[in-house]
C-alpha positions as CSV (number, residue, x, y, z in Angstrom):
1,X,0.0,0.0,0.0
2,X,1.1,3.4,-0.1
3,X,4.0,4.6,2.5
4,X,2.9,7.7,3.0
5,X,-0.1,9.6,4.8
6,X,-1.6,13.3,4.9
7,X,-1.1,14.5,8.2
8,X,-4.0,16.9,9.4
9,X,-3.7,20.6,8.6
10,X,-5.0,23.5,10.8
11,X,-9.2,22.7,11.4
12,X,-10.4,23.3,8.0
13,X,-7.8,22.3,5.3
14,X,-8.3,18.6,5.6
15,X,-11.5,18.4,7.2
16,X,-12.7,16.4,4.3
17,X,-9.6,15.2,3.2
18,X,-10.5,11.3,3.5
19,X,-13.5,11.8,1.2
20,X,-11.2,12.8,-1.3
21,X,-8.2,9.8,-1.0
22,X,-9.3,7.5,1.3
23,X,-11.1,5.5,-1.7
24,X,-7.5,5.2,-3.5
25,X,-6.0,3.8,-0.3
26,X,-4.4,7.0,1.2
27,X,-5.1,7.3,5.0
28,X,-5.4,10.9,6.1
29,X,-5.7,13.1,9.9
30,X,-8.8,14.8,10.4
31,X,-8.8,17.6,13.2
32,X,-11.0,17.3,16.2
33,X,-10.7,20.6,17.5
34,X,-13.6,22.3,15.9
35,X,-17.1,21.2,16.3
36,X,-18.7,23.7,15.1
37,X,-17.2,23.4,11.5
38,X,-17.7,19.8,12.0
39,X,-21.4,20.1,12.2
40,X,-21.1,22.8,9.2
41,X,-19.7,20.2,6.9
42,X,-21.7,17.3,7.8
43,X,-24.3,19.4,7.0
44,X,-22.1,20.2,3.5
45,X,-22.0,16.5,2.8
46,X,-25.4,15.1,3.7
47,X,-26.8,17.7,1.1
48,X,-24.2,17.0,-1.4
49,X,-24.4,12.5,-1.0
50,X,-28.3,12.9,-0.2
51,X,-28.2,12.0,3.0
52,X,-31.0,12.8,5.8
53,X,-29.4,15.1,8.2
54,X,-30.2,16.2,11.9
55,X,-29.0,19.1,13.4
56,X,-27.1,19.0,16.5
57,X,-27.5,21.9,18.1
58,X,-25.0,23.3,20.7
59,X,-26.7,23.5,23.7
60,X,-28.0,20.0,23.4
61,X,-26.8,17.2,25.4
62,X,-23.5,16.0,24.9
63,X,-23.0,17.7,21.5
64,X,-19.2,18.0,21.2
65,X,-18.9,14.2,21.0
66,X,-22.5,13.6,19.3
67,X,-21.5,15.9,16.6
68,X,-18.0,14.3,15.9
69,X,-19.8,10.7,16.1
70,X,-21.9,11.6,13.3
71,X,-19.8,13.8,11.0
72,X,-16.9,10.3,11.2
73,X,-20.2,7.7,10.4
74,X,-20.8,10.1,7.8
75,X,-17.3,10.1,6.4
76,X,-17.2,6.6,6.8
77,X,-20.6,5.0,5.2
78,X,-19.9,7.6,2.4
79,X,-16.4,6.3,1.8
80,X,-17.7,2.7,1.9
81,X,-19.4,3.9,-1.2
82,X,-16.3,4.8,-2.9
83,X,-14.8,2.4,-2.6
84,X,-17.7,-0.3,-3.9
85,X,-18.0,1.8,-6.4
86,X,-14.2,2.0,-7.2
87,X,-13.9,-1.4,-7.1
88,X,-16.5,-2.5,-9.7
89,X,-15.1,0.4,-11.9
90,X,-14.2,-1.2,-15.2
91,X,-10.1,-1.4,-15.9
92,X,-9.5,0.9,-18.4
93,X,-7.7,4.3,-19.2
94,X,-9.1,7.2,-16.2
95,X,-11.2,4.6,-14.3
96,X,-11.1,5.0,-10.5
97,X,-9.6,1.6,-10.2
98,X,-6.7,2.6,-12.7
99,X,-6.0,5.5,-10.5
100,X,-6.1,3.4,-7.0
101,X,-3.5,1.4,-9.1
102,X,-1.4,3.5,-10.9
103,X,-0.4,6.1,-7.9
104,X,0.7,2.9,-6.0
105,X,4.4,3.1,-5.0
106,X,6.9,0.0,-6.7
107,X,5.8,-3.1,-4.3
108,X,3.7,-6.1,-4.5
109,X,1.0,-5.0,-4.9
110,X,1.8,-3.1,-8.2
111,X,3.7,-5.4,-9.7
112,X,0.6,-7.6,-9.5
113,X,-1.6,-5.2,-11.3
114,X,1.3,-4.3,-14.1
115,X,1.5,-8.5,-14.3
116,X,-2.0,-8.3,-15.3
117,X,-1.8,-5.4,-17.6
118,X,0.6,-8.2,-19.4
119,X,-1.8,-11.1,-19.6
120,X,-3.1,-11.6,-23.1
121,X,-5.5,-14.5,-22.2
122,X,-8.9,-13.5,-21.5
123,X,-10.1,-15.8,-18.9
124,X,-7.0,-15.3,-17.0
125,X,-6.9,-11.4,-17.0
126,X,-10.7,-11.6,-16.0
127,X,-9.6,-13.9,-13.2
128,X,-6.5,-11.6,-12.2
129,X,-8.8,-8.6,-11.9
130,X,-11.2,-9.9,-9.7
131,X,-8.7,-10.7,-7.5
132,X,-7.0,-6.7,-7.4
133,X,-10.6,-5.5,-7.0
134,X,-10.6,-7.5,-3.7
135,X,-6.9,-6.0,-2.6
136,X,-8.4,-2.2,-3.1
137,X,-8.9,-1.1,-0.1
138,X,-9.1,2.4,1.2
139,X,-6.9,4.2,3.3
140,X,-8.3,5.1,7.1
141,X,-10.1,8.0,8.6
142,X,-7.7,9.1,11.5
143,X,-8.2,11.8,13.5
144,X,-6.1,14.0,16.0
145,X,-6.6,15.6,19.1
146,X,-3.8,18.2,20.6
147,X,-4.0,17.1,24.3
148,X,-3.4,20.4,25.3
149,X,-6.7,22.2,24.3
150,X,-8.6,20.6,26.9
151,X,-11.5,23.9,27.2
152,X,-13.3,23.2,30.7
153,X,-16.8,23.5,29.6
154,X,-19.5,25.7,31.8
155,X,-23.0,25.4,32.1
156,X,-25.3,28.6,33.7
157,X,-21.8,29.4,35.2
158,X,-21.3,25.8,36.8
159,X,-18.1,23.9,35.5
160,X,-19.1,20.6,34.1
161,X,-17.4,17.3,35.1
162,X,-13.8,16.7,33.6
163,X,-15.7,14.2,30.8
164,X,-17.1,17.0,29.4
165,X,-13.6,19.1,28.9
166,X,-12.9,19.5,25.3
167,X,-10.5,16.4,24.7
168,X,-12.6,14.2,26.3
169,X,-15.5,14.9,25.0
170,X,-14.1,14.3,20.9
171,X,-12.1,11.1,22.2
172,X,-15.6,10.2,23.0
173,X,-17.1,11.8,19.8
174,X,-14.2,9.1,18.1
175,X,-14.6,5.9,20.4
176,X,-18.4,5.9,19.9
177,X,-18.1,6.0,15.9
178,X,-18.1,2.7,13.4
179,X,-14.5,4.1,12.3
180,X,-11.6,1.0,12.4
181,X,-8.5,3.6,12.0
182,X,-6.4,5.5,14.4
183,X,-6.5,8.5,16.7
184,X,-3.4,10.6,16.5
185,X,-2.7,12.5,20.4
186,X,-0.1,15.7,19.6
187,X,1.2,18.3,21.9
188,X,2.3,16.0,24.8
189,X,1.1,13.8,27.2
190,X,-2.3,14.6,28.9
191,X,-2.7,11.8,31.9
192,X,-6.3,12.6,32.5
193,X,-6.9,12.2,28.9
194,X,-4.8,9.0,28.3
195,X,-6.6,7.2,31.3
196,X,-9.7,8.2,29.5
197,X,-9.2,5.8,26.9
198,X,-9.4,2.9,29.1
199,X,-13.5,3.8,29.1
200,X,-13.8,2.3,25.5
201,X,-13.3,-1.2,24.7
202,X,-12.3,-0.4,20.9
203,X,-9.1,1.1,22.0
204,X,-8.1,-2.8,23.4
205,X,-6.7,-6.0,21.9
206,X,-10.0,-8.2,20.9
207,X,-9.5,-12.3,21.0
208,X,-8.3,-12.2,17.5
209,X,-5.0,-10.0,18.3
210,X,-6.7,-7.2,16.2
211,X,-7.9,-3.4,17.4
212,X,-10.5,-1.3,16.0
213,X,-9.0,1.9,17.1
214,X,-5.5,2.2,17.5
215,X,-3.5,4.9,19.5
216,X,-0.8,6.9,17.6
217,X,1.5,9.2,19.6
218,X,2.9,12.6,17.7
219,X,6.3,12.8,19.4
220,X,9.4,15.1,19.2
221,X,11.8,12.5,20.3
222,X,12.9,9.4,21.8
223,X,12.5,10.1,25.1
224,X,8.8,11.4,25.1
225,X,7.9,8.0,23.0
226,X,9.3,5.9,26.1
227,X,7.6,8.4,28.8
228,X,4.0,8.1,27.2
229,X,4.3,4.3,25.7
230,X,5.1,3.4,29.4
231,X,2.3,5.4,31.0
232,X,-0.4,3.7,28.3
233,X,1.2,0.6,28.5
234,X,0.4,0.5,32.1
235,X,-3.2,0.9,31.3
236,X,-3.6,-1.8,29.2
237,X,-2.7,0.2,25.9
238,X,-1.0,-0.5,23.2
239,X,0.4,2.9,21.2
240,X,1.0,1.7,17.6
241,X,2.2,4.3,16.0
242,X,5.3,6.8,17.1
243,X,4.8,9.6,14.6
244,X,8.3,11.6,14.6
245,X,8.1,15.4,13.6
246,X,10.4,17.8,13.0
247,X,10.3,20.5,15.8
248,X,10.3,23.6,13.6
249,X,10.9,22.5,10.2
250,X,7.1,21.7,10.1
251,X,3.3,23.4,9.7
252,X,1.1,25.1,12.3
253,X,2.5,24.7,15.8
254,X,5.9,24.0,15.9
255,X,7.6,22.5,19.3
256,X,10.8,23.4,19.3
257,X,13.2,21.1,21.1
258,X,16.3,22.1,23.1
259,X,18.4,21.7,19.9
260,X,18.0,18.2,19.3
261,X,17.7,18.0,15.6
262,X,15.4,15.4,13.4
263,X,18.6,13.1,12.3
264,X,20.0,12.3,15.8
265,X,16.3,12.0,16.8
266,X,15.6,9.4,13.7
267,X,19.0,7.3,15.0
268,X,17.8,7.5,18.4
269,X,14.2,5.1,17.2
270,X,16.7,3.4,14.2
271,X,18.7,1.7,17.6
272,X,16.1,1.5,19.9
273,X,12.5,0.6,17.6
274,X,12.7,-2.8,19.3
275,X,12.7,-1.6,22.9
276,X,9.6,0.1,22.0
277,X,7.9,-3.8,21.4
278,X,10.5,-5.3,24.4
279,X,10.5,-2.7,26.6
280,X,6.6,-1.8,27.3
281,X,5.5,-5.6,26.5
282,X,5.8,-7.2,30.1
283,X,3.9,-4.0,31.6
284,X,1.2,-4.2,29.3
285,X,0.7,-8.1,28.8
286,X,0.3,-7.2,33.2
287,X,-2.4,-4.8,32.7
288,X,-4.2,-6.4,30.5
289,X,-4.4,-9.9,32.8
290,X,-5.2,-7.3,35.9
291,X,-8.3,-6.1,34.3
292,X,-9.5,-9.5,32.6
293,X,-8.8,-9.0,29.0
294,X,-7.1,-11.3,26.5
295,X,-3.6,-11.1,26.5
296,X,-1.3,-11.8,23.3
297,X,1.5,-14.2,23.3
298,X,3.6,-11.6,21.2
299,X,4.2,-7.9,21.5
300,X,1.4,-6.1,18.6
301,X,3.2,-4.3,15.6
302,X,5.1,-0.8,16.7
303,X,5.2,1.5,13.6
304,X,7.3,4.3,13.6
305,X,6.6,7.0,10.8
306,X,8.7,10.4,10.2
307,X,6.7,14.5,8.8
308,X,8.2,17.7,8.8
309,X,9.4,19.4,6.0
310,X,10.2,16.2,3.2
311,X,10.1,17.5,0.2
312,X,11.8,15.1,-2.4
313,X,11.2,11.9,-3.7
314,X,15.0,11.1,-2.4
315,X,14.2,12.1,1.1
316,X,10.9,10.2,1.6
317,X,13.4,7.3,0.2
318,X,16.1,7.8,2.6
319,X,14.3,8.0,5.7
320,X,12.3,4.9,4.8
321,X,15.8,3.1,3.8
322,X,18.3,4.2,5.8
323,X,16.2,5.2,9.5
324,X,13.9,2.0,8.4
325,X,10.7,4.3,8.7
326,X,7.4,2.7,8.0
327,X,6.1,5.6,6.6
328,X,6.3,9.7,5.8
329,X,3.9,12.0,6.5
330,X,3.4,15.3,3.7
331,X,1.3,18.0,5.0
332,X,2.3,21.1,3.4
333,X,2.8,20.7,-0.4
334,X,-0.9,19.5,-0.9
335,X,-2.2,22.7,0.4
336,X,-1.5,23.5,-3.4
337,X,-3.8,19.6,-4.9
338,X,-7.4,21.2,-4.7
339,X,-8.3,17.7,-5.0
340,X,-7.3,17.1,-1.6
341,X,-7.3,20.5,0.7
342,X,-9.7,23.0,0.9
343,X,-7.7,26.4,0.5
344,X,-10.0,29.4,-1.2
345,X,-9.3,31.0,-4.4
346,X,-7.5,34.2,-2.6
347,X,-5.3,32.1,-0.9
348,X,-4.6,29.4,-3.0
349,X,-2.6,32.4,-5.3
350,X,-0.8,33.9,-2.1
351,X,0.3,30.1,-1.2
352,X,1.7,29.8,-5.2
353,X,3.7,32.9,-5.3
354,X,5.4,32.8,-1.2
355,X,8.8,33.2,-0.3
356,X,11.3,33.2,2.6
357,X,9.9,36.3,4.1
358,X,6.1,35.2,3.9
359,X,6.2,32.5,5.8
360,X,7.4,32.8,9.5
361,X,7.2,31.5,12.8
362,X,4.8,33.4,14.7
363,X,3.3,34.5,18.0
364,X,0.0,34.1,16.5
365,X,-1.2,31.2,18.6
366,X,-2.9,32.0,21.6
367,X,-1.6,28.7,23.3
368,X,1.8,30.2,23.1
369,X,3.6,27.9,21.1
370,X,5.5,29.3,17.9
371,X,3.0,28.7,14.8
372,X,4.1,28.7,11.3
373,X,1.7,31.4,9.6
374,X,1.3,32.8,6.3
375,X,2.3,36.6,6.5
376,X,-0.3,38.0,4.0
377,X,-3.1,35.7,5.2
378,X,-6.7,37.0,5.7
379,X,-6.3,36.7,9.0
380,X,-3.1,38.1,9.8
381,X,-4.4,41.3,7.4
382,X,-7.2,41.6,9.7
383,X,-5.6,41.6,13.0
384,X,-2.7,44.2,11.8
385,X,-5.9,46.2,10.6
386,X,-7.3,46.0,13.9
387,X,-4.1,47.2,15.7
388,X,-3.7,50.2,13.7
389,X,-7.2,51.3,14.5
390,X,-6.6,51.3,18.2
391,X,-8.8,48.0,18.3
392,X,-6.2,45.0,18.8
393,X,-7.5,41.9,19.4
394,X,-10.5,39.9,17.8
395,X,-14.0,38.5,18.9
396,X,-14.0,35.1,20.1
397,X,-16.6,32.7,18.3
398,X,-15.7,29.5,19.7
399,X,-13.8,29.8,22.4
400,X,-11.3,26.7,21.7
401,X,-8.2,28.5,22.9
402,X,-9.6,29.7,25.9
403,X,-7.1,29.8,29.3
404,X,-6.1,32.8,30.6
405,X,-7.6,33.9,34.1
406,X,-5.2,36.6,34.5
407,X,-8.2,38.9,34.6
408,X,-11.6,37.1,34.8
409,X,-12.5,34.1,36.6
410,X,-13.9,32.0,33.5
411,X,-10.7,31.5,31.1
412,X,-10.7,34.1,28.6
413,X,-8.4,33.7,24.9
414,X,-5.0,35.6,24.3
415,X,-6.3,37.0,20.9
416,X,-9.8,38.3,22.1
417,X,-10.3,41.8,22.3
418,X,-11.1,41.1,26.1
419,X,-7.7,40.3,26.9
420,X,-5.6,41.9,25.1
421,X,-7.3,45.8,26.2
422,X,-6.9,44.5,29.6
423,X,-3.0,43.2,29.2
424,X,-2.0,46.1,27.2
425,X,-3.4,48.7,30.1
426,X,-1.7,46.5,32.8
427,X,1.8,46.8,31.1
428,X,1.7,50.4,31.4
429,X,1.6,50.3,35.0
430,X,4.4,47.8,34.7
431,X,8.1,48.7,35.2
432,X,9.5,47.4,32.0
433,X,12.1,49.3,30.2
434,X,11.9,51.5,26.9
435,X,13.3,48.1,25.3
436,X,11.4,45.6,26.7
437,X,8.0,47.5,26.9
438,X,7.4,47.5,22.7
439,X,8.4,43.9,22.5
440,X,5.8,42.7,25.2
441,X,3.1,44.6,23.7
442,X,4.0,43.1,20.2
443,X,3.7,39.5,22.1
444,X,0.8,40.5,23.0
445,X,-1.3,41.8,20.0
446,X,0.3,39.0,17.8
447,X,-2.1,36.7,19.2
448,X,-4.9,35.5,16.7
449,X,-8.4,34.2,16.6
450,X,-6.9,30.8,14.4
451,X,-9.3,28.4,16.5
452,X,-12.0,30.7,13.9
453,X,-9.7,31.4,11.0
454,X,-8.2,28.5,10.7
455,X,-11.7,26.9,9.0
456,X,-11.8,30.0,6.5
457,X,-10.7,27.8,3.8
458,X,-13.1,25.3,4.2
459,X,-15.9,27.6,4.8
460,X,-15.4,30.3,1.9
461,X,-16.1,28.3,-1.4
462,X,-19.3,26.7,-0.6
463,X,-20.7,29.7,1.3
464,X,-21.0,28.8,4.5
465,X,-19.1,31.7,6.0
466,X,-18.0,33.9,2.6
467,X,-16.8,36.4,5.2
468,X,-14.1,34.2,6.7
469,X,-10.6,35.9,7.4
470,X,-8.9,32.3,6.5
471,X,-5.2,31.8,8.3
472,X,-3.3,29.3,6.7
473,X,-0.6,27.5,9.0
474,X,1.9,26.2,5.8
475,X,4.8,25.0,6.9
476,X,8.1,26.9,5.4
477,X,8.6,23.8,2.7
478,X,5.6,25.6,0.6
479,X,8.1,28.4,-1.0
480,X,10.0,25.1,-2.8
481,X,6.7,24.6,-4.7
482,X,4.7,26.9,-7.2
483,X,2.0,25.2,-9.3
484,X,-0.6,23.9,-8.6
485,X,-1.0,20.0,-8.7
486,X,-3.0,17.0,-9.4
487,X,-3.3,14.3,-6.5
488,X,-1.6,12.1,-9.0
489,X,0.9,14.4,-9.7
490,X,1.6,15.1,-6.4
491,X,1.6,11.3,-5.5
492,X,4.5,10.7,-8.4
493,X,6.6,13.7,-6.6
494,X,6.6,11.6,-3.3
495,X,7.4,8.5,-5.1
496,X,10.1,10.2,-7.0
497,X,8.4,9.8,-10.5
498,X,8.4,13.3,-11.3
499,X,9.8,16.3,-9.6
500,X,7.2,19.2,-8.7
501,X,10.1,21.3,-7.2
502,X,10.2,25.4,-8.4
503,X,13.2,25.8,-6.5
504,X,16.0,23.5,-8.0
505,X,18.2,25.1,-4.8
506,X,16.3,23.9,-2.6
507,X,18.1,23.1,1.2
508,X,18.0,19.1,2.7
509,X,15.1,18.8,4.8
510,X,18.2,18.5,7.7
511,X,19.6,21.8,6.6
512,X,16.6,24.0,6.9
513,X,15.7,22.5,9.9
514,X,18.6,23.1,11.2
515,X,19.0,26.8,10.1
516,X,15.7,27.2,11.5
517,X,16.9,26.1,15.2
518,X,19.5,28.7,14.4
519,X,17.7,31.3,13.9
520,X,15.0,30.5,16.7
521,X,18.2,29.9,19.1
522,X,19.0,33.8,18.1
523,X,16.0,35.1,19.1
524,X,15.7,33.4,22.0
525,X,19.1,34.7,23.1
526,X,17.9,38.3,22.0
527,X,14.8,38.1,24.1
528,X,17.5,36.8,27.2
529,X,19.1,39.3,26.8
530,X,16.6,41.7,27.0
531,X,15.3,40.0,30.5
532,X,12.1,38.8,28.8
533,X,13.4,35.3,29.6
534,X,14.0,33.3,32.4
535,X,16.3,30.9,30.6
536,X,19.8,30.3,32.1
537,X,23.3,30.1,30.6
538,X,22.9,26.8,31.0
539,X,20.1,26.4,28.6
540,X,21.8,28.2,26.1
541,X,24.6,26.1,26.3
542,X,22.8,23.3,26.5
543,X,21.0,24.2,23.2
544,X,23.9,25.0,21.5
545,X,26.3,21.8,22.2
546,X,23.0,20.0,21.0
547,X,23.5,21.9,17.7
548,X,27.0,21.3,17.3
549,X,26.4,17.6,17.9
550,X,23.8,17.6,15.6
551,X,26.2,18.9,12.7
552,X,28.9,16.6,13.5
553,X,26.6,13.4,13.7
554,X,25.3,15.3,9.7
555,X,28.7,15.1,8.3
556,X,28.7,11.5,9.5
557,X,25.5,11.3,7.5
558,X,26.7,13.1,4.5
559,X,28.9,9.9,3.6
560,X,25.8,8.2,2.8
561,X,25.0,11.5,0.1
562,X,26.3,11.0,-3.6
563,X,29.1,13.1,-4.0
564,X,26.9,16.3,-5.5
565,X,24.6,16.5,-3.2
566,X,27.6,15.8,-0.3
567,X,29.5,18.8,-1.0
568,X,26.6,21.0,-1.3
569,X,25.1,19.5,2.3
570,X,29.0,20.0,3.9
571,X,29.2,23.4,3.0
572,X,25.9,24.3,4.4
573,X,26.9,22.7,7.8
574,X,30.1,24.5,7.5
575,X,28.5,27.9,7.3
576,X,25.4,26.7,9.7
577,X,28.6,25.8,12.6
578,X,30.3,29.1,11.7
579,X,26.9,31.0,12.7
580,X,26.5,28.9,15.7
581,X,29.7,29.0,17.4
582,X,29.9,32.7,18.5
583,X,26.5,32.4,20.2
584,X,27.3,32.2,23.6
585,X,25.2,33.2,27.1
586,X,27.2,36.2,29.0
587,X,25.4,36.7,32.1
588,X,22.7,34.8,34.9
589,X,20.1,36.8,33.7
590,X,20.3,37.2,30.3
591,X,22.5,36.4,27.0
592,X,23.2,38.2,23.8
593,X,24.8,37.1,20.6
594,X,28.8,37.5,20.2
595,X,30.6,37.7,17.2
């Protein structure tokens, strides 16, 4: 089957994305965050297949997880469809089964349907092609939750019981649908959350070794996989999935580490994928007999996946060769297939003609957390609008994002208007300096309303909000691409068929990541240094060896490059370490760039 999946992007982007490839045996992330744009497109959909629909309304019982039940049956009985009707598609030039076959990567499977493309007898080719109908299946409908947008819900001004809290109430909305795929936890361990799971029985081992929901873990390294397989593991759960991502060189949120870099990281599971089976077995065969369930004989199948920034067929081909991935993840580059992501008209032009300066890391999140965000966006346009009018920060629709109590008892957003008056007057009674006091209010009115925005693209086109101010959350790999592409097209650039690259310069995936860190490591030292940051020397030192470590274990690496590609990847280092080395922490209570 295919080696790669679409990871999920922002609310809105892929939404629907599993109507559109699960059929040809992609799997793709749907986002859990937003209910309310779930409902919106279930409605969409039941118009659009015929089916009856029932509106959930928000004040009715329970709706957060009743809504995201039905939108995934939805998805689901719909995609059965597909893929029936895919499946008794006739074999010929532009059928749907010809498509589900020919974007296959080299593999079994292919090699079967290019064997019968040979056949010349007709009773045998007949034969042949019943049997490939059988073998196309679709991909699956997995979903994510971030565990840290975990909204404590309120009713007339009464806190409703944990269960009801945001996360818990779509790993509900997921357990209780017909789905057999995965659910994909990001942003760290949530231990109220995780235990959670242990409510619904389609998350455990049945008698036949098989699950009907399995656990994926997002992590950012090594360490975190063994820190949250143990704690599941202890439950009874099985995690079978450890999804590596890049910690900058990625879309939307971006969780920096302390300079550990995505190579090291990717040796780090190469040497120790086993201990992941080994390891968390005996603790969770233990559970599993404590509680009365069946127990396997053999540790269940570990996958370990890498995302972040690929953007070459050679890439996606090293990491599943040399790190012995089972799979890649692309996000960003199908924000520009129509076929698969839902990016408006406006948008889709901005995203086609970006560079280096219109993509950046941000403060636009109101969680905090640097997020990768498209400078000329709707959104962005609207909230520097706002500032200059004396008027920074936005409504707040949906409330998603909500957790500040700095100035009301019920948690309040960073972006909303609410806030941000109240924050902005409070720093002028503060002591900060001349310096510091411009770069705190920036931090502050940089804060946006994506938990809204971020389903503008999925909104605009079929009218169900035309006035949406979309945000779009690419990662900094969209600049390397410039046209816009087919699903199959895009599929042969993964595969290495054809190259969809505008930018024949193009840094390794390492590199930029890498010269991302370097550039986040200087403004962090520039914020030190201005006493915004309670970070020690030590940190910074710490942060830096990690980068130096990281270039020597890359020219290691580099021996594995062919000779072109080598020198260009040595010199980068070269200049990356000469950038590097003067950085250096001066004082307790700050540092500052040298050199």
């Amino acid at each position: 089957m295919h080696t790669f999946h679409i990871p999920v992007m922002g609310t809105g982007f892929s939404i629907d994305t599993p109507l559109k490839v699960a059929k040809y045996g992609i799997s793709s992330v749907v986002s859990l965050v937003d209910d309310v744009l779930i409902e919106q497109m279930r409605k969409l959909h039941s118009e659009r297949v015929e089916e009856p629909y029932s509106v959930i309304k928000d004040k009715d019982e329970d709706s957060r997880a009743r809504r995201i039940t039905a939108y995934l049956d939805l998805l689901n009985g719909v995609i059965q469809g597909q893929v029936k009707a895919l499946q008794a598609s006739p074999f010929e030039a532009g059928s749907e089964i010809t498509k589900y076959f020919e974007m296959l990567p080299d593999g079994a499977l292919r090699s079967s349907y290019d064997a019968m493309l040979a056949l010349t007898d007709p009773a045998e080719k007949e034969q042949e092609q019943v049997r490939l109908r059988s073998l196309a299946v679709p991909g699956t409908i997995d979903v994510n939750i971030m565990t840290k947008l975990d909204r404590a819900r309120f009713s007339k001004g009464e806190q409703l019981p944990p269960e009801f809290c945001d996360a818990m109430s779509a790993l509900r909305g997921y357990a209780n649908s017909s789905l057999d795929s995965a659910i994909v936890f990001s942003a760290g361990m949530n231990a109220h959350l995780y235990s959670y799971l242990a409510k619904f029985d389609d998350f455990f081992v049945d008698e036949a070794g098989n699950f009907k929901k399995k656990i994926i873990l997002k992590v950012s390294d090594y360490r975190s996989a063994l820190v949250q397989g143990k704690f599941l593991a202890k439950r009874g759960l099985w995690v079978s999935e450890y999804r590596i991502e890049s910690g900058l060189n990625c879309g939307g949120h971006a969780f920096a580490t302390k300079g550990l870099l995505m190579g090291p990281i990717l040796q780090d599971f190469l040497e120790g994928k086993s201990a992941l089976s080994e390891k968390f077995f005996p603790i969770y065969a233990k559970a599993l007999e404590s509680i009365g369930r069946p127990v396997m004989q053999s540790p269940p199948k570990v996958r370990v996946t890498a995302q972040g920034g690929i953007g070459t067929g050679d890439e996606d081909q090293f990491l599943l060769t040399y790190y012995r991935m089972d799979g890649t993840g692309w996000a960003t580059p199908f924000l520009l297939v129509p076929e698969v992501t839902n990016v408006d008209d406006l948008h889709l032009r901005k995203l086609l003609g970006a560079t280096d300066p219109d993509v950046y890391l941000s403060d636009a999140s109101p969680l905090g957390i640097p997020f990768w965000t498209l400078r000329e966006s709707a959104s962005e346009e609207a909230r520097r609008q706002r500032i200059e009018a004396g008027k920074p920060g936005s409504k707040c629709p949906k409330g998603f994002l909500v957790s500040n109590t700095e100035f009301t008892e019920i948690p309040i957003c960073h972006a909303s208007r609410a806030y941000q008056r109240r924050k902005l007057a409070h720093l002028a009674e503060e002591d900060l300096s001349v310096e510091q006091l411009p770069v705190v209010e920036e931090h502050v009115v940089a804060k946006s309303c994506i938990c809204h925005d971020l389903a503008g693209g999925a909104t605009i086109e079929p009218g169900i909000d035309s006035e949406a101010t979309t945000a779009v959350c690419c990662g900094p790999n969209i600049v390397n691409f410039a046209k816009v592409a087919t699903l199959h097209e895009m599929v042969n650039h993964i595969y290495g068929r054809v190259s969809l690259l505008a930018n024949p310069e193009r840094p390794h995936m390492f590199i930029r990541e890498l010269t991302i860190y370097v550039e986040y490591l200087r403004d962090e030292i520039k914020q030190a240094s201005l006493g915004l940051l309670d970070s020690t020397p030590a940190y910074f030192s710490e942060f830096k060896e990690n980068l130096l470590n990281g270039i020597d274990y890359y020219r290691q690496l580099a021996e594995r490059f062919v000779e072109e590609k080598r020198n260009r990847f040595l010199d980068d280092l070269q200049q990356l370490k000469e950038a590097i080395e003067p950085m250096v922490p001066l004082t307790t209570s700050g540092a500052e760039v040298v050199g």
